[in-house]
C-alpha positions in Angstrom: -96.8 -102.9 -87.2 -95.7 -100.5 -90.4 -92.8 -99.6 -91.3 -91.0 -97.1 -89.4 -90.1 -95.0 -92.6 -94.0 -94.4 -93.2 -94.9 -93.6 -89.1 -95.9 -90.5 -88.2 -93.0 -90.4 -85.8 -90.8 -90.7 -88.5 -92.7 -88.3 -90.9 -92.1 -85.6 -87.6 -88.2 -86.5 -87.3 -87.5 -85.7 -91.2 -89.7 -82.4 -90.7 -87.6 -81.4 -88.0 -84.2 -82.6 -89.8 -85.2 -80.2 -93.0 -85.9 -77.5 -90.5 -82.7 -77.5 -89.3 -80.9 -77.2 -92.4 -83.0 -74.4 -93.7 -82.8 -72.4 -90.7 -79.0 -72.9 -90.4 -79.1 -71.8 -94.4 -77.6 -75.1 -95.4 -78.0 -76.4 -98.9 -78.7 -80.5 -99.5 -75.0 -80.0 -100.9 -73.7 -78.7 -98.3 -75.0 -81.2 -95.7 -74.2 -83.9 -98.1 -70.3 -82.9 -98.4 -70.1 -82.6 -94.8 -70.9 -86.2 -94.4 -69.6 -87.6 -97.6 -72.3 -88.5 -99.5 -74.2 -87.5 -102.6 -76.5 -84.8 -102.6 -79.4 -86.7 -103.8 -78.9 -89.2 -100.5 -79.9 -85.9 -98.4 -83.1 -85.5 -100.9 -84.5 -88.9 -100.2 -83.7 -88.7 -96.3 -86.1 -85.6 -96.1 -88.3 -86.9 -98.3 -89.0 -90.1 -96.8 -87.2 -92.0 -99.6 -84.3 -93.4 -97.6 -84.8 -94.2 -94.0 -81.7 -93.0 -91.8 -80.2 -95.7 -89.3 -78.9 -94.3 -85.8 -75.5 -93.9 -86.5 -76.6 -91.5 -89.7 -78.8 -89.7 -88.1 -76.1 -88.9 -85.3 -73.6 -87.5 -88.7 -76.5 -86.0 -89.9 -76.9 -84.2 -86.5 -73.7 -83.6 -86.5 -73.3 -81.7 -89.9 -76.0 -79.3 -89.0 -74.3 -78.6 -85.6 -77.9 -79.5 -83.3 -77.5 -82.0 -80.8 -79.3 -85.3 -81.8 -80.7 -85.4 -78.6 -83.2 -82.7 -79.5 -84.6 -84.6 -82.4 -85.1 -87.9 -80.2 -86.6 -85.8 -77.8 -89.6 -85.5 -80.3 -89.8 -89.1 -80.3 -90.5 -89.0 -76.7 -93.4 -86.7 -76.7 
């Protein structure tokens, strides 16, 4: 089995997490500050650097205001 960080599933869950933030006009800053952490932690998440465990990914959700729900929901497909 690979690593979930390097699945294609993964790959479409960091795409959709990056087009969240640019459509709501958010900055890696931005995001970062709302759920304390550094800027460059944002970076690696949507480039595949850092993998995001559930609870992150829920704060990350949270700090671009979608509903992490939506984002599991391309899991599902």
């Amino acid at each position: 089995m690979e690593k979930t960080i390097h699945s294609r599933d993964y790959d479409r869950l960091r795409q959709w997490l990056r087009e969240q933030r640019t459509e709501k006009e958010l900055t890696m800053r931005e995001v970062a500050a709302k759920i304390g952490v550094i800027h460059s932690w944002v970076g690696k998440v949507e480039q595949g650097e850092r993998r995001l465990d559930v609870v992150e990914f829920v704060r990350y959700c949270d700090a671009l205001g979608v509903d992490p729900h939506e984002g599991l929901n391309l899991l599902m497909k």
